[in-house]
PyMOL Python script that loads the backbone (N, CA, C, O; Angstrom):
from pymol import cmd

cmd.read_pdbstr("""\
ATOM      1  N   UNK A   1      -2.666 -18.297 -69.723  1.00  0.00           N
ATOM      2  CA  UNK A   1      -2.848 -16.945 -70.226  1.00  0.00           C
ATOM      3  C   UNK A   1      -1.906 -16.702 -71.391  1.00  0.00           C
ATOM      4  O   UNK A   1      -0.706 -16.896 -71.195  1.00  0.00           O
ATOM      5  N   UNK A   2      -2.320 -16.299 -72.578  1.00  0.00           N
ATOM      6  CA  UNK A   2      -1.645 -15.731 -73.607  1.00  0.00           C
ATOM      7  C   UNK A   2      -1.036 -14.771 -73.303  1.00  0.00           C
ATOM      8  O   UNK A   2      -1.351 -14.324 -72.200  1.00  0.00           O
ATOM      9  N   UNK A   3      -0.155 -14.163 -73.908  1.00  0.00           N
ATOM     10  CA  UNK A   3       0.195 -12.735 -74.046  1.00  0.00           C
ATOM     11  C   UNK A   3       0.556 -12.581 -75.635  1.00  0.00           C
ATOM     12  O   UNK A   3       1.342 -13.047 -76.459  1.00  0.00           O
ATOM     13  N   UNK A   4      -0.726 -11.443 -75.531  1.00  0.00           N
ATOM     14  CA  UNK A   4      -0.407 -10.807 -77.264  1.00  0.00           C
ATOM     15  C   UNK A   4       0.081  -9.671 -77.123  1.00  0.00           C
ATOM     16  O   UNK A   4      -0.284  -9.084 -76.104  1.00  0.00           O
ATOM     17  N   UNK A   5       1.092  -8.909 -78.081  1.00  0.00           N
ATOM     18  CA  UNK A   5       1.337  -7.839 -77.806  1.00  0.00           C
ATOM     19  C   UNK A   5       1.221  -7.307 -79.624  1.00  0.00           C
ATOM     20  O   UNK A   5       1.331  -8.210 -80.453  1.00  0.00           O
ATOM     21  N   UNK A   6       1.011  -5.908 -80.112  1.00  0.00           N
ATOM     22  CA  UNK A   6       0.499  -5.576 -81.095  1.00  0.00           C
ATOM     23  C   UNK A   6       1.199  -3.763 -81.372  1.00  0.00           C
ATOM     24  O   UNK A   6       0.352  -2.981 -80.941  1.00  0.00           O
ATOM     25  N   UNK A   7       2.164  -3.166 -81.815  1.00  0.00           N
ATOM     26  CA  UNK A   7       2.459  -2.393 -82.155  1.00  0.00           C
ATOM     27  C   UNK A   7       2.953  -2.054 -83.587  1.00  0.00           C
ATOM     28  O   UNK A   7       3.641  -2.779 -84.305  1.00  0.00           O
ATOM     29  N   UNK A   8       2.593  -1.125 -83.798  1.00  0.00           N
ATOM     30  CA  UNK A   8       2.155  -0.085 -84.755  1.00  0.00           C
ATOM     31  C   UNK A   8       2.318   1.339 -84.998  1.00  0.00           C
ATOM     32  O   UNK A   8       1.844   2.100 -84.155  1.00  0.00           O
ATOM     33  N   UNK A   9       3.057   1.944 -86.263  1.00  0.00           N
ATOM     34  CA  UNK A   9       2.589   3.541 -86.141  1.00  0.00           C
ATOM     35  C   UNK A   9       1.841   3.355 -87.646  1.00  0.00           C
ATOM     36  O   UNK A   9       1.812   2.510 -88.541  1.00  0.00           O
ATOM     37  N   UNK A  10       1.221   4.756 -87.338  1.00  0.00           N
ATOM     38  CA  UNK A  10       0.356   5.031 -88.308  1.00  0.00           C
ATOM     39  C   UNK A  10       0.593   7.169 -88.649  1.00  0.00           C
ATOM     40  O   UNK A  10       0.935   8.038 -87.847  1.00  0.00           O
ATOM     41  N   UNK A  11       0.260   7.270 -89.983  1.00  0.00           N
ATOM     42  CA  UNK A  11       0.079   8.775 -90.049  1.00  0.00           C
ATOM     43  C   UNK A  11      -1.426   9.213 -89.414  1.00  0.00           C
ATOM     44  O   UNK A  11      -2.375   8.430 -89.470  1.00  0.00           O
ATOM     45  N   UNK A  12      -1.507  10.199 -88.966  1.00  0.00           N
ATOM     46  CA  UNK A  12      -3.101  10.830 -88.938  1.00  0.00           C
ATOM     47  C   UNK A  12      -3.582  10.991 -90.430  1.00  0.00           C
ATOM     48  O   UNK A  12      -2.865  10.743 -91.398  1.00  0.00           O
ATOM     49  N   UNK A  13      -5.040  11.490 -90.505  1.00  0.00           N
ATOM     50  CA  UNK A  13      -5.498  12.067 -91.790  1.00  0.00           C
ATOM     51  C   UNK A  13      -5.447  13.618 -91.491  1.00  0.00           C
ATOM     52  O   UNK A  13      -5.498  14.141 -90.378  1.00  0.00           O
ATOM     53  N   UNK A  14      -5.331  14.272 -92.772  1.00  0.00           N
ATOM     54  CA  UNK A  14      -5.414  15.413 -92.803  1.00  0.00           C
ATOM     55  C   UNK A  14      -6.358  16.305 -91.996  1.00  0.00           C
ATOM     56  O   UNK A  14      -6.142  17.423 -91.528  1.00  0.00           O
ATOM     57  N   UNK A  15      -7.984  15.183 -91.918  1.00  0.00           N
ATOM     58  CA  UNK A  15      -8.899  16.091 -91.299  1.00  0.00           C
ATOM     59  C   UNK A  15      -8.969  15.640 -89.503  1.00  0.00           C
ATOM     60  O   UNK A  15      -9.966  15.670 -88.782  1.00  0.00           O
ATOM     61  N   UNK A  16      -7.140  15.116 -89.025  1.00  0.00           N
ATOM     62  CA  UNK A  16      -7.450  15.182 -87.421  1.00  0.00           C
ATOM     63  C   UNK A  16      -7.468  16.262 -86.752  1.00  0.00           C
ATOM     64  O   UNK A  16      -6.525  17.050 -86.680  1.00  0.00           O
ATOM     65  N   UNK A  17      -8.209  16.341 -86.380  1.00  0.00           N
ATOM     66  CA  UNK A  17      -8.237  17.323 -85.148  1.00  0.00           C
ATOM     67  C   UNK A  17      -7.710  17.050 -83.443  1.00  0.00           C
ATOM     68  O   UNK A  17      -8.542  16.784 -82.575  1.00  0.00           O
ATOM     69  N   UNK A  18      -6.617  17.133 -83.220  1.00  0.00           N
ATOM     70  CA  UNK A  18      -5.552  16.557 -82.039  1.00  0.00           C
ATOM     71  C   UNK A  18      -6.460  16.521 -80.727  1.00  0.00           C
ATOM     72  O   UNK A  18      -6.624  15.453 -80.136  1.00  0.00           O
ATOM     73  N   UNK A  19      -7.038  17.689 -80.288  1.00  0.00           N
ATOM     74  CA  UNK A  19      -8.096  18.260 -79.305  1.00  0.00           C
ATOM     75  C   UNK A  19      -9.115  16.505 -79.509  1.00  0.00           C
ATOM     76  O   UNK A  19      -9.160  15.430 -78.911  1.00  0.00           O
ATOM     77  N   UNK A  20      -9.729  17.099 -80.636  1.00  0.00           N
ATOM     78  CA  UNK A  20     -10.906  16.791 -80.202  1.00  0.00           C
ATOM     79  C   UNK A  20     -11.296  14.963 -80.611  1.00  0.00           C
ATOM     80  O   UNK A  20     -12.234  14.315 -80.148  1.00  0.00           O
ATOM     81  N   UNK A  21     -10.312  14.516 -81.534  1.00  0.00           N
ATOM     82  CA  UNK A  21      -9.982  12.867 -81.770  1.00  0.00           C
ATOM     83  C   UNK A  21      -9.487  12.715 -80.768  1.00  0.00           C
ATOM     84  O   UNK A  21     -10.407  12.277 -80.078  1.00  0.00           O
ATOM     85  N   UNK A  22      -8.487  12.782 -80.065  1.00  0.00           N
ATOM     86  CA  UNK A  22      -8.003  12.305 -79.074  1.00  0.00           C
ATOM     87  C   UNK A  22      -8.590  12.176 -78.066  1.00  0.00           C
ATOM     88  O   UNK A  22      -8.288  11.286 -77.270  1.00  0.00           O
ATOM     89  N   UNK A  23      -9.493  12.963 -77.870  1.00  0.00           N
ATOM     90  CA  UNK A  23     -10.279  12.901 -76.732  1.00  0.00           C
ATOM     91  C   UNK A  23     -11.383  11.326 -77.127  1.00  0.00           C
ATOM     92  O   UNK A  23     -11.396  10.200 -76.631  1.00  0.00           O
ATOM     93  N   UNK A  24     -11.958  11.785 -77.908  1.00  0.00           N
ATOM     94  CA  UNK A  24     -12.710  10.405 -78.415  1.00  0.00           C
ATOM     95  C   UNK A  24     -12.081   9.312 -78.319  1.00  0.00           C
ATOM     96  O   UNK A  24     -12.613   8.311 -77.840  1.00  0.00           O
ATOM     97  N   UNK A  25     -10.785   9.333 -78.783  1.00  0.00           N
ATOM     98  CA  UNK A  25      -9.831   8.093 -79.082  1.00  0.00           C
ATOM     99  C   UNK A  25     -10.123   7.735 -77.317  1.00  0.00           C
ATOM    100  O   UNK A  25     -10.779   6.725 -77.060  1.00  0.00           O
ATOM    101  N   UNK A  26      -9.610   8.595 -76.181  1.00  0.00           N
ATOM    102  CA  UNK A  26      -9.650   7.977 -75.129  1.00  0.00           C
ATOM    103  C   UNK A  26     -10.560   7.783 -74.176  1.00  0.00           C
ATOM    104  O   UNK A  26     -10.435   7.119 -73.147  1.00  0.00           O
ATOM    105  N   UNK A  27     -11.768   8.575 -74.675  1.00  0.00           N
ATOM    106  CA  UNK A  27     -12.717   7.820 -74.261  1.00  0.00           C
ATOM    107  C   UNK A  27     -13.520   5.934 -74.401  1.00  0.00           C
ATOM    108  O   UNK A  27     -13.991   5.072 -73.658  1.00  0.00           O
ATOM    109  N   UNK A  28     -13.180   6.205 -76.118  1.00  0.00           N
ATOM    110  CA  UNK A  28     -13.593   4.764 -76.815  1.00  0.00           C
ATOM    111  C   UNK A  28     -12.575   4.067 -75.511  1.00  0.00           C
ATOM    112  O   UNK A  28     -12.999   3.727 -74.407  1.00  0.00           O
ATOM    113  N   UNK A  29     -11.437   3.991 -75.892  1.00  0.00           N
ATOM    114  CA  UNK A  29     -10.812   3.353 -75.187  1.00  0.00           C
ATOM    115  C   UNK A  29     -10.809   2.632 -73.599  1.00  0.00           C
ATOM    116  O   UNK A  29     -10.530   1.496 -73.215  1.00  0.00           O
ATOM    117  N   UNK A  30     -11.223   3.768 -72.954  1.00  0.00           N
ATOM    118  CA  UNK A  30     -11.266   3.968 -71.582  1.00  0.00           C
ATOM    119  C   UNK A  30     -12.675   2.770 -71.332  1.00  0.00           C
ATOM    120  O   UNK A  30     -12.820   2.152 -70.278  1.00  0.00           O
ATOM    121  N   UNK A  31     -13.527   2.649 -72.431  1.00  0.00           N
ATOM    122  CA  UNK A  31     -15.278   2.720 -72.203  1.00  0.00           C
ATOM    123  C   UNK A  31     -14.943   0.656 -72.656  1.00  0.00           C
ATOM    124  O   UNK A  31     -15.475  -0.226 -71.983  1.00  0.00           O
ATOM    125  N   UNK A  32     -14.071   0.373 -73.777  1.00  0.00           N
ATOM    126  CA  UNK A  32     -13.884  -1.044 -74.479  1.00  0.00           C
ATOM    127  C   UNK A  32     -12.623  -1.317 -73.953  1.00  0.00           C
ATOM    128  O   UNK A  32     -12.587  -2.475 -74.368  1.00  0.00           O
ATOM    129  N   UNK A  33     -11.854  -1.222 -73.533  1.00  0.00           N
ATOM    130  CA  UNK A  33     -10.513  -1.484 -73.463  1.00  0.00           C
ATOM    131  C   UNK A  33     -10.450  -2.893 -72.369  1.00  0.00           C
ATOM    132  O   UNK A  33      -9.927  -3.989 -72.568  1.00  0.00           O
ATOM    133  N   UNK A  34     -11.216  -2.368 -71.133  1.00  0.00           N
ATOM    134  CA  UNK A  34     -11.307  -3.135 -69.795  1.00  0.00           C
ATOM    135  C   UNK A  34     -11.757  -4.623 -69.989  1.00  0.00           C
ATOM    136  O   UNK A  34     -11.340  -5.723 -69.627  1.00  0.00           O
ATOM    137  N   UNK A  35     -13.045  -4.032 -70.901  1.00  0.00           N
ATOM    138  CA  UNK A  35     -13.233  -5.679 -71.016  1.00  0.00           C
ATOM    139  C   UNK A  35     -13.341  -6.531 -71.681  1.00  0.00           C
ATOM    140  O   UNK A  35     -14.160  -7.450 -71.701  1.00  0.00           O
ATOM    141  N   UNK A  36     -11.960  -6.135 -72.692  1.00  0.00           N
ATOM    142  CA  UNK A  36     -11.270  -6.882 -73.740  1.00  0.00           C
ATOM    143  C   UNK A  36     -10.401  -7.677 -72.805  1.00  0.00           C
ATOM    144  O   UNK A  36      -9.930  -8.743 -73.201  1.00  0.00           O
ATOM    145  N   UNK A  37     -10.137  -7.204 -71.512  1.00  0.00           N
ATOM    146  CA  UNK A  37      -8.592  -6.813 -70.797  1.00  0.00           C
ATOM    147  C   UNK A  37      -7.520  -6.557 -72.189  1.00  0.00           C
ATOM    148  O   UNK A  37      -6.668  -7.375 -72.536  1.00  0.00           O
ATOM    149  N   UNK A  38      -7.734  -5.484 -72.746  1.00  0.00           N
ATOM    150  CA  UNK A  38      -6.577  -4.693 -73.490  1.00  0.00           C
ATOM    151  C   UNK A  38      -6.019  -3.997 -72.351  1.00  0.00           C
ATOM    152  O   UNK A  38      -6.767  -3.510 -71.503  1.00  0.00           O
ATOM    153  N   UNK A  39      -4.943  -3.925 -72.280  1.00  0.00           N
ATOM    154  CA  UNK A  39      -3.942  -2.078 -72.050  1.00  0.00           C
ATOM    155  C   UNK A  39      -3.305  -1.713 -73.202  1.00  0.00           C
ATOM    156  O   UNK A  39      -3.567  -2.182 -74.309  1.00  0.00           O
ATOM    157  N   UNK A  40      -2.538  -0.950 -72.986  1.00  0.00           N
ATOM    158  CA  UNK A  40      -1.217  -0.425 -73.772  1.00  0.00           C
ATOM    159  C   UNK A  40      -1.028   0.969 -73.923  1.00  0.00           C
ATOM    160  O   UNK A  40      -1.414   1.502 -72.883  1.00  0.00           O
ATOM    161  N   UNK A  41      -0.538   1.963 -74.881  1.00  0.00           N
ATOM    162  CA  UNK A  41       0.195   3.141 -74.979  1.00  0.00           C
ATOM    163  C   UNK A  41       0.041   3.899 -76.471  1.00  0.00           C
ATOM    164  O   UNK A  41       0.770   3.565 -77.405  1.00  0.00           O
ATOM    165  N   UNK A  42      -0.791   4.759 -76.582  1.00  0.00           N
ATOM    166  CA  UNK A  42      -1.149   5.668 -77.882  1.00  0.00           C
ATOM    167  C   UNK A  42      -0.460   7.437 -77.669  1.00  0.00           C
ATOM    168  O   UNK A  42      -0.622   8.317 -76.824  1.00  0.00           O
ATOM    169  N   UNK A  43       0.238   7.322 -78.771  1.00  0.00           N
ATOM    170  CA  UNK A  43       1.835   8.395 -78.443  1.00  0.00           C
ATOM    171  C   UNK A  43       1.046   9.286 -79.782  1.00  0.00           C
ATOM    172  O   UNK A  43       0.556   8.756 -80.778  1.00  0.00           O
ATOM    173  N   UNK A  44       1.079  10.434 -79.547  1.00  0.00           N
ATOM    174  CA  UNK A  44       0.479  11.143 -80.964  1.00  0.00           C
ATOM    175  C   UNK A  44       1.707  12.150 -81.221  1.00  0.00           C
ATOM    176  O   UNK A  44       2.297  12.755 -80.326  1.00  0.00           O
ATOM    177  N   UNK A  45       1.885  12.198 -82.077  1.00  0.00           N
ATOM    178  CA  UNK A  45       3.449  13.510 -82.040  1.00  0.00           C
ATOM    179  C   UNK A  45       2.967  13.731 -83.751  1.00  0.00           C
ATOM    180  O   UNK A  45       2.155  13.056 -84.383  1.00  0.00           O
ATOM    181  N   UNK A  46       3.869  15.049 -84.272  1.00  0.00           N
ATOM    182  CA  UNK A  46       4.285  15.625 -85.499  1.00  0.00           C
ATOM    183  C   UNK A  46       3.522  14.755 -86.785  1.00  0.00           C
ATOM    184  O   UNK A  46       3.982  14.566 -87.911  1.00  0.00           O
ATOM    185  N   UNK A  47       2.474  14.389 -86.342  1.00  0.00           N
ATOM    186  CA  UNK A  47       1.075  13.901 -87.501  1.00  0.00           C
ATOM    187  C   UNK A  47       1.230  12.246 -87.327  1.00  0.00           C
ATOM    188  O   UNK A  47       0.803  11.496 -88.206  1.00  0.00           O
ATOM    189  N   UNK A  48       1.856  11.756 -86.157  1.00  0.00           N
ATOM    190  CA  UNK A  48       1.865  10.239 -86.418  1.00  0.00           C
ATOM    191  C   UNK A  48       1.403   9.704 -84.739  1.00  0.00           C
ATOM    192  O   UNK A  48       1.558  10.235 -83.640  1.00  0.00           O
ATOM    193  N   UNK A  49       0.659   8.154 -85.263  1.00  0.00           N
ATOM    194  CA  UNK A  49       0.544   7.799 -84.341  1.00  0.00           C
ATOM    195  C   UNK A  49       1.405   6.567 -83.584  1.00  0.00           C
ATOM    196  O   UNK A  49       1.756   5.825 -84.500  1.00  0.00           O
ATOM    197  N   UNK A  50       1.758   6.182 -82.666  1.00  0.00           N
ATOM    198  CA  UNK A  50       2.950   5.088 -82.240  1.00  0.00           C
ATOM    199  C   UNK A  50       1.499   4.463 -81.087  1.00  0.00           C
ATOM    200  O   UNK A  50       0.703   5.127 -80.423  1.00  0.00           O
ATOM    201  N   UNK A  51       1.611   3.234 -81.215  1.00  0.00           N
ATOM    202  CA  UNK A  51       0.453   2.464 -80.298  1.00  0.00           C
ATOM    203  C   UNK A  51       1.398   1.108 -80.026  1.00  0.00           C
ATOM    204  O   UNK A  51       2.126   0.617 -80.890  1.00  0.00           O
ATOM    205  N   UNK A  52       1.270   0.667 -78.852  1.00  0.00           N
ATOM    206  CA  UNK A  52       1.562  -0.527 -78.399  1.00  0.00           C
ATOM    207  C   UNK A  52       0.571  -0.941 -77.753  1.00  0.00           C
ATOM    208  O   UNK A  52       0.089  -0.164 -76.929  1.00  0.00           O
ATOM    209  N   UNK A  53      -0.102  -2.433 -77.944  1.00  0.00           N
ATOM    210  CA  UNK A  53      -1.107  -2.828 -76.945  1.00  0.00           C
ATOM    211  C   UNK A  53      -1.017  -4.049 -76.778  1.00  0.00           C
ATOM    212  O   UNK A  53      -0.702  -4.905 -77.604  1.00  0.00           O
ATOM    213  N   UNK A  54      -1.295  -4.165 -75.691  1.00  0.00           N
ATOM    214  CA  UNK A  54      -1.038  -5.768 -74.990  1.00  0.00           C
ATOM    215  C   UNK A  54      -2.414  -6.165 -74.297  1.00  0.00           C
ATOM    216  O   UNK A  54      -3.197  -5.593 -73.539  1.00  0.00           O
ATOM    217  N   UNK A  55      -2.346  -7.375 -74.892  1.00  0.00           N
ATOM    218  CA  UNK A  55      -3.780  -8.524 -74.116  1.00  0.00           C
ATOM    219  C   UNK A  55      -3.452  -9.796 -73.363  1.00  0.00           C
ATOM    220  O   UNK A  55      -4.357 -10.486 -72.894  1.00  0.00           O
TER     221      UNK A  55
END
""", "prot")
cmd.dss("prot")
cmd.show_as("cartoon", "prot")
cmd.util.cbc("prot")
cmd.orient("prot")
C-alpha cells in the first residue's frame, strides 16, 4: 500500500458562496471520495481554503 498525502491552500473566488459551495463541495466528495479510497480535511476560513488529503 502506498501512502500519498497531498496538501494545499488555496483563495476562494469572489463569486463563492460559503452556504451553498460547500455544501456541493461535500457532497461531490462524500459521493467520489470512497472509491478513490481518498480521505482527508477541507478547512474554509476568512476567503481561503486549507485541504489535506490522503490515499
Amino acid at each position: 500500500m502506498n501512502l500519498v498525502r497531498f496538501v494545499y491552500v488555496s483563495a476562494a473566488t469572489p463569486e463563492f458562496n460559503e452556504q451553498l459551495d460547500m455544501g456541493r463541495i461535500l457532497q461531490a466528495s462524500r459521493r467520489n471520495n470512497p472509491s478513490q479510497e481518498i480521505g482527508g480535511v477541507l478547512y474554509y476560513g476568512h476567503g481561503y481554503f486549507f485541504q489535506c488529503l490522503v490515499s
